[in-house]
C-alpha positions in Angstrom: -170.8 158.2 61.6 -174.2 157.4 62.4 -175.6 154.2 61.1 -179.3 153.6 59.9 -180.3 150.6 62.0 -181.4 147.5 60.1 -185.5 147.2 59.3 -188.0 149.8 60.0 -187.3 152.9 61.4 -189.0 154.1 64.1 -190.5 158.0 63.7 -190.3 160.1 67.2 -191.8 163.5 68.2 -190.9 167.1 67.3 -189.6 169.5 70.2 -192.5 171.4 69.8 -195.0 168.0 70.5 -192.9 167.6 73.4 -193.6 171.0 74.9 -197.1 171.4 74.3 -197.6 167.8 75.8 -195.7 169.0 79.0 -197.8 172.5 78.9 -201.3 170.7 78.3 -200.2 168.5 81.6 -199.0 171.3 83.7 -202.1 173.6 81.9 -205.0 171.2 83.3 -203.0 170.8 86.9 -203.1 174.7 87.0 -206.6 175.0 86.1 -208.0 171.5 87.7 -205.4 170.5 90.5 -205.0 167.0 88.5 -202.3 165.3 86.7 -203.3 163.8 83.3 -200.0 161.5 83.3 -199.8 160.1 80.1 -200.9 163.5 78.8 -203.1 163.1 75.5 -202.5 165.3 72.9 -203.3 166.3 69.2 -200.8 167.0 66.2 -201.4 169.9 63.4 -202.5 166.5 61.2 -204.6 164.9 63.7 -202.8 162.2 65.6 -203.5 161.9 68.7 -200.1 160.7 71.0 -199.8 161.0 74.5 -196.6 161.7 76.6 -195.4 160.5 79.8 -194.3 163.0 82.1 -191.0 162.5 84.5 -191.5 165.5 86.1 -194.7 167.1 87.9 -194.9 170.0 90.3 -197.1 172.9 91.1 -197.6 176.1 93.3 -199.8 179.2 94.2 -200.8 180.2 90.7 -198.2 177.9 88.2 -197.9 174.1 87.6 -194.9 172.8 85.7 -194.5 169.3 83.6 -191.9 167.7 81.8 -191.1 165.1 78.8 -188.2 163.6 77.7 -188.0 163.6 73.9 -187.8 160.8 71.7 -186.7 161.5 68.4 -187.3 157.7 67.2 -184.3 156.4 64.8 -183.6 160.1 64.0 -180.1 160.7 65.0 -181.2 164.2 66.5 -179.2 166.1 68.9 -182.3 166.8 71.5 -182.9 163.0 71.5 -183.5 162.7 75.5 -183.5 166.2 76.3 -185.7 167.0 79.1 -188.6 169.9 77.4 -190.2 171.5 80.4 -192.8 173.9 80.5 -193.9 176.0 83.2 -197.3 177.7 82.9 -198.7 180.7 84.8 -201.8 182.6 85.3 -201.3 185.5 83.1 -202.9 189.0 83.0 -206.6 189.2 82.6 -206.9 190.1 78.9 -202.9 189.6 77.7 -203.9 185.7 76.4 -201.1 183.4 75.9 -197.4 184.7 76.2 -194.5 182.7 75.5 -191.0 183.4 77.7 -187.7 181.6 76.9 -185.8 179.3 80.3 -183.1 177.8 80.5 -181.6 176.1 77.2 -184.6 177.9 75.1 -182.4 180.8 72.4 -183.0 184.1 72.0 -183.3 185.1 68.1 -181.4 188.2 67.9 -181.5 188.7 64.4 -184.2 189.4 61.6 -185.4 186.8 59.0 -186.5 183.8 61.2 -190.1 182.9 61.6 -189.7 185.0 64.7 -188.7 188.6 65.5 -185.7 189.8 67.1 -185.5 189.7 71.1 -188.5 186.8 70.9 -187.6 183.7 72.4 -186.8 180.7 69.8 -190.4 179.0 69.8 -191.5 178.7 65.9 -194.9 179.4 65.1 -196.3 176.0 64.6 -195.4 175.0 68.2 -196.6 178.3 69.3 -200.1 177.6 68.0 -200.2 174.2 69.1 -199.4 175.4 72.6 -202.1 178.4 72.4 -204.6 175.3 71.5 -203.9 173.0 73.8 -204.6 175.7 76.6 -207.3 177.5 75.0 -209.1 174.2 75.0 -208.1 173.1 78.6 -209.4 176.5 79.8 -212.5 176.2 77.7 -213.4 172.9 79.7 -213.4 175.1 83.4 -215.0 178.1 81.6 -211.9 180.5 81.8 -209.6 182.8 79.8 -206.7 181.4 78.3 -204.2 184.0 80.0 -201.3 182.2 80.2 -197.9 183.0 80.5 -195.7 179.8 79.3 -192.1 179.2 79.8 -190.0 175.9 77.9 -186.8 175.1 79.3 -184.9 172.9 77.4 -181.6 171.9 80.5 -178.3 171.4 78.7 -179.9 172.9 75.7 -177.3 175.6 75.3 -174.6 173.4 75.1 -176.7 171.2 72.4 -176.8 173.9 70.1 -173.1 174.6 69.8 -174.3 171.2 67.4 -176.9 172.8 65.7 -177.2 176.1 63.4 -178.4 178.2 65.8 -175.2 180.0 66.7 -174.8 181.1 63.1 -178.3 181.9 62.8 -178.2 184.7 65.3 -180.4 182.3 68.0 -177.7 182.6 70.9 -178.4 180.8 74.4 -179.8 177.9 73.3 -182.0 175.7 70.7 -185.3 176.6 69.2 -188.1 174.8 69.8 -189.1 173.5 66.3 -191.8 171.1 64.2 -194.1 171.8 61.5 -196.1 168.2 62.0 -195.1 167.0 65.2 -193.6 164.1 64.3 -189.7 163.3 63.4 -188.8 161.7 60.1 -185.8 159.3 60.8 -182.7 160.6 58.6 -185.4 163.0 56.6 -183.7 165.5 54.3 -186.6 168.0 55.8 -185.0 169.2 58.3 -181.7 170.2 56.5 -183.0 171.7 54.0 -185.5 173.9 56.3 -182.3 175.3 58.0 -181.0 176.0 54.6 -183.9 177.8 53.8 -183.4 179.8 57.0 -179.9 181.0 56.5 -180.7 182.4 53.1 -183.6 184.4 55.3 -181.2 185.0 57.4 -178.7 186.3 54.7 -181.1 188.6 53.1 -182.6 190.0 56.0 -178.9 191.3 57.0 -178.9 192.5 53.6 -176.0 190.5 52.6 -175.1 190.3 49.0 -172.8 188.0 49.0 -173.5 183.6 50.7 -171.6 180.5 50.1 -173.1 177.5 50.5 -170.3 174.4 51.2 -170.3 170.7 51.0 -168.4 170.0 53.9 -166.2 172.0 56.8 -163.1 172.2 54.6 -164.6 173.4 51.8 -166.6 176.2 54.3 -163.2 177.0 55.7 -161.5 177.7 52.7 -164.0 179.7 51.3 -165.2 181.9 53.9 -161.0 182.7 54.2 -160.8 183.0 50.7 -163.6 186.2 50.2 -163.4 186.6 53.8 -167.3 186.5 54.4 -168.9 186.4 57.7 -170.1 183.4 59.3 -173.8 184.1 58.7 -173.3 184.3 55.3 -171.8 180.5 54.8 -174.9 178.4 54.5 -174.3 174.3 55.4 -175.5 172.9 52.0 -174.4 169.6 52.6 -175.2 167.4 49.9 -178.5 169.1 49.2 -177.3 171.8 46.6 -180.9 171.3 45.3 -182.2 172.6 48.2 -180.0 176.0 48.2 -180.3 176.6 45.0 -183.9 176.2 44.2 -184.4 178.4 47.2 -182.4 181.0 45.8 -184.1 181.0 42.7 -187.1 182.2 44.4 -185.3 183.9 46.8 -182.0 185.7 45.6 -179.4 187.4 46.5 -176.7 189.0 44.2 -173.8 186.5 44.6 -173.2 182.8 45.6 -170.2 180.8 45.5 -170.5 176.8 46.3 -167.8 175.0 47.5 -167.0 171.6 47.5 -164.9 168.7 47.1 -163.9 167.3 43.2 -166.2 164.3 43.8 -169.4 166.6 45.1 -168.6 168.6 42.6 -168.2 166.4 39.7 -171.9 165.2 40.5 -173.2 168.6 40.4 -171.8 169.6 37.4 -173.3 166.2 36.0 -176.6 167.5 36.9 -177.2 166.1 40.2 -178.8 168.2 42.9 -178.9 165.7 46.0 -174.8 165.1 46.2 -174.9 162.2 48.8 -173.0 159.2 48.0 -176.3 156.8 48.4 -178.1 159.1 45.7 -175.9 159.9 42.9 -172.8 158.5 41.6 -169.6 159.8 39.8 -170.6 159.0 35.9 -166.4 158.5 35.1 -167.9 157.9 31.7 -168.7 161.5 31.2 -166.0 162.4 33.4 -163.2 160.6 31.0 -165.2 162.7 28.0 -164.8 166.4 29.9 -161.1 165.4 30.4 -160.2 164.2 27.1 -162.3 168.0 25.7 -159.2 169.7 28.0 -156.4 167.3 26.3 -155.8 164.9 29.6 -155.9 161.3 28.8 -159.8 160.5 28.5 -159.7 157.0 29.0 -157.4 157.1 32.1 -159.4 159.4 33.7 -162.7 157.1 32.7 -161.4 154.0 34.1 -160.8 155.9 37.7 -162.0 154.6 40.6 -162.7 157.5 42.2 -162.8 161.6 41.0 -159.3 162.2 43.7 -158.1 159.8 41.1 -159.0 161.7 38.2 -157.8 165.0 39.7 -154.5 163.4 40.3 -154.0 162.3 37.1 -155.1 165.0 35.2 -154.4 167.7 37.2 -155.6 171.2 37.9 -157.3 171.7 34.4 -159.8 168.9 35.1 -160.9 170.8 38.3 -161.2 173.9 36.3 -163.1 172.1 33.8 -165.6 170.8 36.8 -166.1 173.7 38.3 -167.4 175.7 35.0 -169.3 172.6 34.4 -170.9 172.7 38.5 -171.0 176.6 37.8 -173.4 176.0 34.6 -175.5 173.4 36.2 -175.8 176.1 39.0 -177.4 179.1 36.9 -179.6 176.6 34.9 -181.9 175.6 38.2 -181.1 179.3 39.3 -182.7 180.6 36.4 -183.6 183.7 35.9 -183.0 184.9 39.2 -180.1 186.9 38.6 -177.7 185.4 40.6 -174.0 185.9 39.9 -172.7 182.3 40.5 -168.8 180.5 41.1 -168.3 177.7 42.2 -164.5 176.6 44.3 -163.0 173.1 44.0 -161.3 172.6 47.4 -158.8 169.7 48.0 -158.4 167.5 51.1 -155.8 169.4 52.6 -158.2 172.9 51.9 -156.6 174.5 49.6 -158.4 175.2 46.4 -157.4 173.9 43.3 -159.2 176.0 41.2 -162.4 179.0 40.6 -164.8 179.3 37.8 -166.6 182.6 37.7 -168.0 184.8 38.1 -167.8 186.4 34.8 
């Protein structure tokens, strides 16, 4: 496991600084024969970083740059990737035109911020490469007709890490950042891909996602209603940020899944599951048992909610999970949707379902 390094933690930049640094670089080479090496650029908030480049090259009618990203403290799986963008003269009149190398994805399904066959490049990025070369060509007093490529080496086998495969992005990562800059250990970025499976979900029309805790409790579930993988979405510990999501954004059925201990927490009321940010209240815990007939106090002086499962058995998980369940419709409201929730052990098996109904 990853630890957070002791004092302040350093921010880095966002795939999509990286790659319109190395296209302004290789831009103004194509246009000006020079190398601007640190590159200078300017975030959507108005920072203004600059880049070194490690790579620089250039021919009849392209120029190509390169960064290595630095994701800062962030334990981010492109930290070090090489981003490299080649940039051509385009067609007179096409403007800017984005093409996908080698490690870049391909989207190949509907619901992501871009369409089907379109290479993996969100729209932030896209814009903040269209600036930086509208404005480069503005200073020579030419057309930005461009045609710009981002290669991300090794990236293919990088996103076997990421969501991507599930996503429908296949070949690669996308090229991401709303700001530019990279929040060390930010829930952001988590929670964005949350959001973007449920896109993902509804655009394929699916009625039925499941959004897990953990691996186990994804495996077991997807077996148990058989469901495909692009309907299991990797909640993590943010069941907040799936389920206030879906309340805007429905579909007809979920079912979360989770460990007793995760699961406890939610049914407690807590919506960010992780260890650091809410705790087991045994307390309460030792109150919902002893409502079943188990031995309240036992379960209240646990140590930890295996504990309490152990000792009181499969009624105290079914007596969780309607709990979680509950806690589940009340921040989904009034969108509709039909909710259970699975208590899965260690071992994957589950111990017991509540709902629907």
């Amino acid at each position: 496991m990853t630890r957070k390094p002791d004092g302040p933690l350093r921010t880095g930049y966002t795939t999509g600084a990286c790659a319109t640094a190395a296209t302004a670089a290789a831009c103004a080479a194509l246009l000006t024969g020079r190398w601007e090496d640190p590159i200078k650029i300017t975030l959507p908030r108005g920072q203004v970083v600059t880049f070194p480049l490690v790579e620089c090259a250039a021919g009849a009618g392209w120029a190509r740059a390169a960064v290595v990203k630095d994701a800062g403290d962030d334990p981010d799986v492109t930290h070090g990737a090489r981003i490299v963008s080649t940039v051509r003269a385009g067609a007179p009149g096409r403007g800017v035109r984005f093409f996908g190398g080698e490690g870049v994805g391909r989207v190949t399904r509907p619901g992501l911020p871009v369409p089907p066959g379109e290479p993996a490049i969100n729209p932030v990025p896209r814009r903040m490469m269209t600036g930086a070369v509208t404005a480069i060509a503005g200073t020579v007093g030419v057309a930005p007709d461009f045609d710009i490529e981002i290669a991300i080496p090794g990236g293919a086998d990088m996103a076997r890490q990421t969501w991507n495969p599930r996503l429908g992005i296949v070949g690669g990562l996308s090229v991401l950042g709303t700001t530019g800059i990279v929040r060390p250990f930010s829930c952001a970025a988590w929670i964005a891909s949350i959001h973007r499976g449920v896109d993902v979900a509804r655009a394929a029309g699916l009625s039925h996602v499941a959004g897990a805790t953990g691996a186990t409790s994804e495996r077991a579930v997807q077996r148990l209603y058989r469901l495909p993988d692009h309907a299991m979405l990797d909640m993590g510990d943010f069941a907040g940020g799936l389920l206030k999501y879906l309340a805007r954004h429905p579909v007809r059925r979920l079912t979360v899944g989770g460990g007793i201990g995760k699961m406890v927490k939610l049914a407690q009321g807590a919506l960010d599951l992780h260890y650091a940010r809410s705790q087991v209240d045994f307390g309460r815990l030792g109150e919902l048992a002893a409502e079943i007939g188990a031995d309240g106090p036992a379960v209240a002086a646990c140590n930890t909610a295996s504990q309490a499962l152990e000792l009181a058995g499969p009624p105290l998980a079914r007596a969780v999970a309607a709990a979680a369940r509950g806690r589940a419709l009340v921040t989904l409201g009034a969108a509709g949707v039909v909710v259970d929730v699975a208590i899965v052990d260690r071992s994957g098996e589950i111990v017991a379902v509540a709902g629907p109904e």
